[in-house]
C-alpha positions as CSV (number, residue, x, y, z in Angstrom):
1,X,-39.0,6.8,20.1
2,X,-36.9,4.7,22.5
3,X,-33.3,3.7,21.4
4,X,-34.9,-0.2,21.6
5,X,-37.5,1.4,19.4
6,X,-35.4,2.2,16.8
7,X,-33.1,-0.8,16.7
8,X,-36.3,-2.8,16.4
9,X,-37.4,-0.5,13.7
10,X,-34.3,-1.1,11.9
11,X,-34.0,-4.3,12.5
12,X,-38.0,-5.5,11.3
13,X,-38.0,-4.7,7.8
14,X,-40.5,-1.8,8.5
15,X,-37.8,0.8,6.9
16,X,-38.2,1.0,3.5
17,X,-35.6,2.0,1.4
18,X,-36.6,5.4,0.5
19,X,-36.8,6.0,4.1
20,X,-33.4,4.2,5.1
21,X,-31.7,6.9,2.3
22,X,-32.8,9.7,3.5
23,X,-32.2,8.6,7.1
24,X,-28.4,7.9,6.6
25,X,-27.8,11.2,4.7
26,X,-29.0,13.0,7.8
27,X,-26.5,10.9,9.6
28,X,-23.8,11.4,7.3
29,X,-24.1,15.1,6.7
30,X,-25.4,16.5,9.7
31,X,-27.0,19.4,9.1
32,X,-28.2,18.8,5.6
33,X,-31.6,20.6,4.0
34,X,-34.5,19.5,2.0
35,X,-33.1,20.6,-1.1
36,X,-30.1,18.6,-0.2
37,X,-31.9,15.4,0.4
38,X,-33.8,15.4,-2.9
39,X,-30.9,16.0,-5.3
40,X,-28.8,13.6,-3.4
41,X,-31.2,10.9,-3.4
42,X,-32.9,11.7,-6.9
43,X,-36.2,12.5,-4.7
44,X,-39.1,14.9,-6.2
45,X,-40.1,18.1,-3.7
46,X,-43.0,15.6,-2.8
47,X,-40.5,12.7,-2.0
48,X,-38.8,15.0,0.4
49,X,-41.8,16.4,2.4
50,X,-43.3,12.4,2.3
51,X,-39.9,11.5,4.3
52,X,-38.8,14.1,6.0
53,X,-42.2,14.5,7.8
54,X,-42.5,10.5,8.7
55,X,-38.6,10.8,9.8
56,X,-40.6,13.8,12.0
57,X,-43.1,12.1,13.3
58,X,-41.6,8.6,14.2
59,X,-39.1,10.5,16.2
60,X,-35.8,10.4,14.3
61,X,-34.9,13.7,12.9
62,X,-35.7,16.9,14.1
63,X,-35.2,20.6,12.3
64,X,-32.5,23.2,13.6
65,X,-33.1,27.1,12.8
66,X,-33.4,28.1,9.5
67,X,-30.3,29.2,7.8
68,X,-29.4,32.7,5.9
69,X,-30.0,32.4,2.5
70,X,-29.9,35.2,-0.5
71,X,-33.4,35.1,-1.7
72,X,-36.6,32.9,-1.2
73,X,-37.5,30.5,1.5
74,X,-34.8,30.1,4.6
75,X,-33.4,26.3,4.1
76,X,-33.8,24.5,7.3
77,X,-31.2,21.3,8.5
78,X,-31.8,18.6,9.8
79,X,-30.1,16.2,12.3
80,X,-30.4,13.0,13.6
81,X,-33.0,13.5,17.3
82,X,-29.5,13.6,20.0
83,X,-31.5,11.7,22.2
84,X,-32.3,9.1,20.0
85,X,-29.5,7.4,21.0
86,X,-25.4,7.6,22.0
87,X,-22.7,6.1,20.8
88,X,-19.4,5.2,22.1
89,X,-15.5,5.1,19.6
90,X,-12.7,4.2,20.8
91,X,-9.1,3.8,19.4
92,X,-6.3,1.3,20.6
93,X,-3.1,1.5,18.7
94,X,0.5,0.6,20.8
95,X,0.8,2.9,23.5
96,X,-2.3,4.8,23.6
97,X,-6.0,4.4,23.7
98,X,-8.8,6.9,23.6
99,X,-12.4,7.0,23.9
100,X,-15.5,8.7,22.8
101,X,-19.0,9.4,24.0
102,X,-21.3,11.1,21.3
103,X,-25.0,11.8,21.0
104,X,-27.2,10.4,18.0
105,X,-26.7,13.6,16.2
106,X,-22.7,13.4,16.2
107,X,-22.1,15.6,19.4
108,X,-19.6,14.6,21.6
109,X,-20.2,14.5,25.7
110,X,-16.8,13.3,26.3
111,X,-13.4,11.8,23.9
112,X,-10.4,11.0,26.9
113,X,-7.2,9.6,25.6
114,X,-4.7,7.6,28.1
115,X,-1.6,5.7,27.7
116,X,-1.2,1.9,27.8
117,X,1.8,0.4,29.9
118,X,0.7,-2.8,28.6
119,X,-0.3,-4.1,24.9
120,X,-2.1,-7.0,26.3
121,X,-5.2,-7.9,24.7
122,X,-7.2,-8.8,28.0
123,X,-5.9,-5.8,30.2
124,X,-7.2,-3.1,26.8
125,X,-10.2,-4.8,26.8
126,X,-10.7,-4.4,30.8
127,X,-9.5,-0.6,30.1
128,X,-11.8,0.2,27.7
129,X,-14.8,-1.7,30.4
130,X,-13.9,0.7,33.3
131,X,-13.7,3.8,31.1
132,X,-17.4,2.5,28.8
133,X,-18.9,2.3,31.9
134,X,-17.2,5.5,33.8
135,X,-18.5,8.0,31.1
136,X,-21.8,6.7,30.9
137,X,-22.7,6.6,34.4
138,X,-20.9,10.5,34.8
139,X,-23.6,11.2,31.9
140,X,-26.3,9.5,33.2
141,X,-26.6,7.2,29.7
142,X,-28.2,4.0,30.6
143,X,-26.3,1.2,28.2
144,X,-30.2,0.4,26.6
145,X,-29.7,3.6,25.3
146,X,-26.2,3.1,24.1
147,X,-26.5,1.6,20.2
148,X,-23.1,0.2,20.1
149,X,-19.5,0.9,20.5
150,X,-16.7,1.4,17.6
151,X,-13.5,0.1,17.9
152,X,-10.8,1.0,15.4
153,X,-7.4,-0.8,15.4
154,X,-4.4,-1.5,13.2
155,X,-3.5,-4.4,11.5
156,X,-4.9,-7.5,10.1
157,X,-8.9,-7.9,11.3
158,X,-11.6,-10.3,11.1
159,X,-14.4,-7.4,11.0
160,X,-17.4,-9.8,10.6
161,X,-16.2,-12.2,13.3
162,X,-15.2,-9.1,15.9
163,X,-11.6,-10.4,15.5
164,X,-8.1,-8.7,15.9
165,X,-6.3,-11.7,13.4
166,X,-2.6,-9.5,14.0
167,X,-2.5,-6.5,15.3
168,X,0.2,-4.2,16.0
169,X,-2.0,-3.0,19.0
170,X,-2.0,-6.3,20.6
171,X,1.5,-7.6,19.5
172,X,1.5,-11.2,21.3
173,X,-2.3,-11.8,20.8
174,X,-3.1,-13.2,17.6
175,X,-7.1,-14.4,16.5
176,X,-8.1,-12.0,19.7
177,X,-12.0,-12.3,19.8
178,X,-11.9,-8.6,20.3
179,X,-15.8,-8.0,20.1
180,X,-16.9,-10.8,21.8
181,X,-14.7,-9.8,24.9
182,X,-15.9,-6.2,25.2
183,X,-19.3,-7.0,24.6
184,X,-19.6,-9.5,27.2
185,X,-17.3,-6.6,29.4
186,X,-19.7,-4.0,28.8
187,X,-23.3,-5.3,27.4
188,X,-23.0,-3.2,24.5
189,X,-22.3,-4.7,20.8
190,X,-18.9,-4.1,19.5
191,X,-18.2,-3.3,15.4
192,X,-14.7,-3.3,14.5
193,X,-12.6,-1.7,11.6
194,X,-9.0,-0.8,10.9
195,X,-7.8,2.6,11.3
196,X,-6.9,3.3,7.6
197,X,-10.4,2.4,6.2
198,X,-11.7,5.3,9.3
199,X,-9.1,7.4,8.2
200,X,-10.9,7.5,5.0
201,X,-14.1,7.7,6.3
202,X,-13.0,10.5,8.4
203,X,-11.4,12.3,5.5
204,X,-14.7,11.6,3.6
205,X,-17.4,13.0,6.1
206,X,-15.3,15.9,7.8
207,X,-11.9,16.7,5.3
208,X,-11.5,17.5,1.8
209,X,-13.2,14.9,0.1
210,X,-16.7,15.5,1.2
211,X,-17.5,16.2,-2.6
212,X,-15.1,13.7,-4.0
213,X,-16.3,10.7,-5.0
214,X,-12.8,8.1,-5.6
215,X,-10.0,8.9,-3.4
216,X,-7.5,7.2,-1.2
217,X,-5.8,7.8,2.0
218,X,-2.1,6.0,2.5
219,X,-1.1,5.9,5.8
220,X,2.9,5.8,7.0
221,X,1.9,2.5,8.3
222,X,1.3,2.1,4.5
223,X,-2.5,1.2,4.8
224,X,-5.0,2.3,2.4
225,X,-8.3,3.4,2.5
226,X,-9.7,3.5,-0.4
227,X,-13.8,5.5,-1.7
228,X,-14.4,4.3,-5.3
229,X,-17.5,5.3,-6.3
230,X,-18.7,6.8,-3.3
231,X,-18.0,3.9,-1.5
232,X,-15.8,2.6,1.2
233,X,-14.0,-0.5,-0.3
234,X,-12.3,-3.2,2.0
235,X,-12.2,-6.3,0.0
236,X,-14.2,-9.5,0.3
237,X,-12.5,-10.5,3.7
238,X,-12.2,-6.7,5.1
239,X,-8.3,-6.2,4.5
240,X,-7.9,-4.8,1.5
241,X,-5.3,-1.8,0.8
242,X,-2.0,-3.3,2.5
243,X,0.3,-1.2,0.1
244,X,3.1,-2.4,2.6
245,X,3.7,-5.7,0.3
246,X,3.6,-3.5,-2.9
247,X,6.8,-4.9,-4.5
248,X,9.4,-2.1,-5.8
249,X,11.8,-3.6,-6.5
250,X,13.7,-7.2,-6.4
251,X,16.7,-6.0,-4.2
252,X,16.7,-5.7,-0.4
253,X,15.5,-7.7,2.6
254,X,13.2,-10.2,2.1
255,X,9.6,-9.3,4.2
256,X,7.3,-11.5,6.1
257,X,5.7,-12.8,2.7
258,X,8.9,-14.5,1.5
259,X,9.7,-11.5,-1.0
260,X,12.4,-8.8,-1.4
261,X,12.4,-5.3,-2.0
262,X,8.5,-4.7,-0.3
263,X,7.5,-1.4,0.7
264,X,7.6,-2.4,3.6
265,X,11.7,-3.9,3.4
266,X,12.7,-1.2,2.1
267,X,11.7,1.7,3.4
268,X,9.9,0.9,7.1
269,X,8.6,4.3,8.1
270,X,8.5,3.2,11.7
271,X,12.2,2.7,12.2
272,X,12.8,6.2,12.1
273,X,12.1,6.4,15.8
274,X,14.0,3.7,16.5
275,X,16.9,5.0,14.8
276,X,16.6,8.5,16.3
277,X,16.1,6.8,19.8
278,X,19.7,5.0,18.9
279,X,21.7,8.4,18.0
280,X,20.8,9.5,21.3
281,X,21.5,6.6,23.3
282,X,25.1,6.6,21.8
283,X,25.4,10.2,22.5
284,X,24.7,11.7,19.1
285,X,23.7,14.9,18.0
286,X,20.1,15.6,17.7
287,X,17.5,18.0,17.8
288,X,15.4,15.6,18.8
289,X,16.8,15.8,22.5
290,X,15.4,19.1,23.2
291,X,11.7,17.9,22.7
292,X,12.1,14.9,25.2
293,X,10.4,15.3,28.6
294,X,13.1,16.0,31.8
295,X,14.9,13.0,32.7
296,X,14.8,11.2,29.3
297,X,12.0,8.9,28.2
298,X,10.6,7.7,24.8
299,X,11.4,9.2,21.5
300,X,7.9,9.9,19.7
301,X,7.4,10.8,15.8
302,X,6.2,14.0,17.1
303,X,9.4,14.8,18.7
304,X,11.1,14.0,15.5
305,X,8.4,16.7,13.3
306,X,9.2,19.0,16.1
307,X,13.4,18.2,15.5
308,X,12.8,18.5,11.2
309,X,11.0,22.2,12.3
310,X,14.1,23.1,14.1
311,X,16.4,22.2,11.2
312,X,17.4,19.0,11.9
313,X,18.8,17.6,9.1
314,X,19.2,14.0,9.8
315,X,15.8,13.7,10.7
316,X,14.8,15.3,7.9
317,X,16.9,13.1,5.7
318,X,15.2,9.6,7.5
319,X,12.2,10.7,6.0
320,X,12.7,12.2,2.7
321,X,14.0,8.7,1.8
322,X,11.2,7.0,2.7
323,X,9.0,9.5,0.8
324,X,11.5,8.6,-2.4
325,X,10.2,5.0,-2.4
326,X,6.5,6.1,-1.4
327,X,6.0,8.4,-4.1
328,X,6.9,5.0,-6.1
329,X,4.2,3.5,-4.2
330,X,2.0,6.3,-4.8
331,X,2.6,6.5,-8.9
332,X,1.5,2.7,-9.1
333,X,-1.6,3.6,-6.7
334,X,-2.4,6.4,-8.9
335,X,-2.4,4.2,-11.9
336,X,-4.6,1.1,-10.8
337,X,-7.5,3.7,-9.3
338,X,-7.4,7.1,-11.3
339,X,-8.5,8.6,-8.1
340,X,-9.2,12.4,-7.8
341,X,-7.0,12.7,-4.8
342,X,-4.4,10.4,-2.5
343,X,-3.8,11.7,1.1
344,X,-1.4,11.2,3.0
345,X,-0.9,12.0,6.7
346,X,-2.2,15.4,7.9
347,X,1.6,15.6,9.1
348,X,2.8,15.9,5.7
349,X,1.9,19.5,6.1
350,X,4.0,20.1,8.0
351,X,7.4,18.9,6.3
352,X,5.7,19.5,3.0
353,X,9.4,19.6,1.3
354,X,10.3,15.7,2.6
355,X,7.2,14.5,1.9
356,X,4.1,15.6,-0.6
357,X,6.3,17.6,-2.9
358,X,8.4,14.4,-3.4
359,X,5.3,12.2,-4.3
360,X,4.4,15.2,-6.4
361,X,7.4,15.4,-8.3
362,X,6.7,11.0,-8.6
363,X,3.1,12.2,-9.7
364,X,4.6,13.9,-12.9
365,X,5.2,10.6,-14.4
366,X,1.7,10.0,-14.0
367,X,0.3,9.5,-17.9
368,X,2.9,11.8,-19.4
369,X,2.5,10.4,-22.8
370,X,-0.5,12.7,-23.4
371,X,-2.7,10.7,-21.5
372,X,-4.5,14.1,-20.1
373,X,-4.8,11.9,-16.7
374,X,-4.3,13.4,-13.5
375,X,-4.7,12.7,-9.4
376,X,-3.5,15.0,-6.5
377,X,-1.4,14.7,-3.8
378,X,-2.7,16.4,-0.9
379,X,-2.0,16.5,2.9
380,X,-5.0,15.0,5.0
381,X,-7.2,17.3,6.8
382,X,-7.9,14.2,9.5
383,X,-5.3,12.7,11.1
384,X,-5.6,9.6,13.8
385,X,-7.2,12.3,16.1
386,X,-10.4,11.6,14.7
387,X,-10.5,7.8,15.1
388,X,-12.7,7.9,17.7
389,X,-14.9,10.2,15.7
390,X,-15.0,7.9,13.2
391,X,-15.0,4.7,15.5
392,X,-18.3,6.3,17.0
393,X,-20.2,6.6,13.5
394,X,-19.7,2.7,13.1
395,X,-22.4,1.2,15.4
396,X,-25.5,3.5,12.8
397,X,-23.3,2.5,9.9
398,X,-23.5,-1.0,10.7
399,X,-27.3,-1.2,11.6
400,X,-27.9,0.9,8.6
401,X,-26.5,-1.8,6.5
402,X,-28.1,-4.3,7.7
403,X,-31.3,-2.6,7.6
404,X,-30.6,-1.9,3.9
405,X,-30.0,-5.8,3.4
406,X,-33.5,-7.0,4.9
407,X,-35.5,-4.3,2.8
């Protein structure tokens, strides 16, 4: 079946339910068996066969080499047909971009990353044109067989409209149609989402909490994704989990909202680069000097992981006290969801002594008056390197739910 085929499919009503669960489990968990399939979806042996052999014959799913197995029949997965269709995710955040290229059953032809001179709204959008257009043709993908393109940015968006509201990607261009631009720059339809919600979804599909099923995922930029109940959850207008405005405290600068002593006042993770960058402009002692290229250039919050690995203390220092008022942060999180697990930043692992032990240590407050209650602090197995990954799984998603809503 023809990538228009199966949009239209999609699109017409013709997928019934049944058919639409099994459909997006195979896309979801490549790779997943029969036996899988039924006591995910509550299906009978018979159920299985029914849908697995239409998903067969109309084209969509086809069956890999059987796997070992201990005793009785081989189990065979299945995956999404590759050629069914491609997918393109990218990721814009300030400085960089990166883009990916992946087939229908989640294998990538390309993923390039470049830097951005420029934050300018119009310029990315031009960017990520040229390079669309640039990896198809080297693949020979004609854009009809193209479902979509993800985009994943920070900040405050407008997901149903396509639109960056405020976004730390674009600084000076507020309301930015963002979806309407690139589609009518690259023919293909544009689905947008902020990079903590992916981060989640990441975490979810390929990380630790493939089995879990209410989590959360804080981000330094102190976003939050957020699965409850096996879902994604982003609030009525898209833009929920903006732990940033948690209030700690009453004391400090006031933030953007009117209010002291924010999360975000307080304790603003990003100015540790900024303040490292000012050491050494004065001529201060750091670490962080070794790790910058020849002839200077711009402090990065790699260079300072690198400087805390080499035992420098200040660095160290700038982000253990951070970590004091995110485990706060944290504690409250972990008492309004009872997740199973908050993640933070795959980085964390790193450092784990400035950072997850500290919102550990926070944690032990957590329902200490015999409350039996309990949710761990771990280090994220999916960092922002698998935006685009997770950007690229958005165009399916969003057809699937669509699909879903006209059945």
């Amino acid at each position: 079946m023809s990538t228009l085929a199966f949009k239209e499919f999609m699109e017409s009503g013709k997928a019934r339910r049944r058919l639409l669960g099994a459909l997006g489990l195979v896309h979801g968990r490549p790779g997943v068996t029969r036996a899988e399939l039924g006591a995910e979806l509550g299906l009978s042996k018979v159920g299985v066969k029914n849908n697995v052999e239409e998903l067969l014959g109309l084209g969509f799913v086809r069956e890999g080499e059987p796997l070992p197995s201990a005793n009785g029949r081989r189990p065979v997965p299945l995956r999404l047909e590759p050629g069914l269709f491609h997918v393109l995710g990218a990721y814009v955040r300030p400085g960089r971009l990166a883009l990916r290229l992946e087939d229908a059953a989640g294998e990538p032809l390309e993923e390039l990353g470049l830097g951005r001179p420029s934050e300018d709204a119009a310029e990315t959008v031009a960017t990520l044109a040229k390079l669309a257009g640039d990896v198809l043709a080297k693949y020979g993908v004609a854009p009809g067989k193209v479902l979509g393109l993800g985009l994943c940015l920070p900040g405050i968006l407008d997901v149903k409209g396509g639109v960056a509201v405020s976004s730390p990607a674009v600084k000076l261009d507020r309301n930015y149609p963002f979806a309407a631009k690139l589609e009518a720059a690259t023919g293909l339809r544009c689905h947008l989402a902020n990079d903590a919600d992916l981060l989640a979804v990441a975490e979810k599909r390929w990380g630790k909490a493939k089995d879990m099923k209410s989590f959360l995922y804080l981000t330094c930029g102190y976003g939050l994704g957020m699965f409850i109940n096996n879902q994604l959850y982003s609030g009525h207008q898209g833009n929920a989990g903006e732990v940033g405005y948690m209030q700690l405290n009453e004391g400090g600068p006031r933030d953007i909202d009117g209010r002291a002593g924010t999360l975000y006042s307080i304790a603003p993770f990003y100015q540790i680069v900024t303040i490292v960058e000012g050491i050494i402009k004065r001529g201060g002692e750091s670490k962080v000097r070794d790790f910058l290229p020849e002839g200077g250039g711009k402090v990065d919050f790699e260079m300072v992981l690198q400087a805390i690995e080499a035992g420098d203390g200040l660095c160290a220092q700038l982000v253990a006290e951070r970590f004091e008022q995110i485990g706060r942060a944290v504690l409250n999180l972990a008492y309004l969801f009872n997740p199973e697990a908050i993640f933070l930043d795959d980085w964390t692992a790193r450092c784990p002594g400035l950072s997850l032990d500290i919102v550990r240590r926070m944690l032990g407050h957590y329902g200490a008056h015999n409350w039996r209650l309990s949710t761990q602090a771990l280090p994220a197995s999916q960092g922002r390197g698998a935006l685009p990954r997770a950007a690229a799984t958005l165009p399916f998603t969003r057809l699937f739910q669509q699909a879903n809503q006209i059945t």
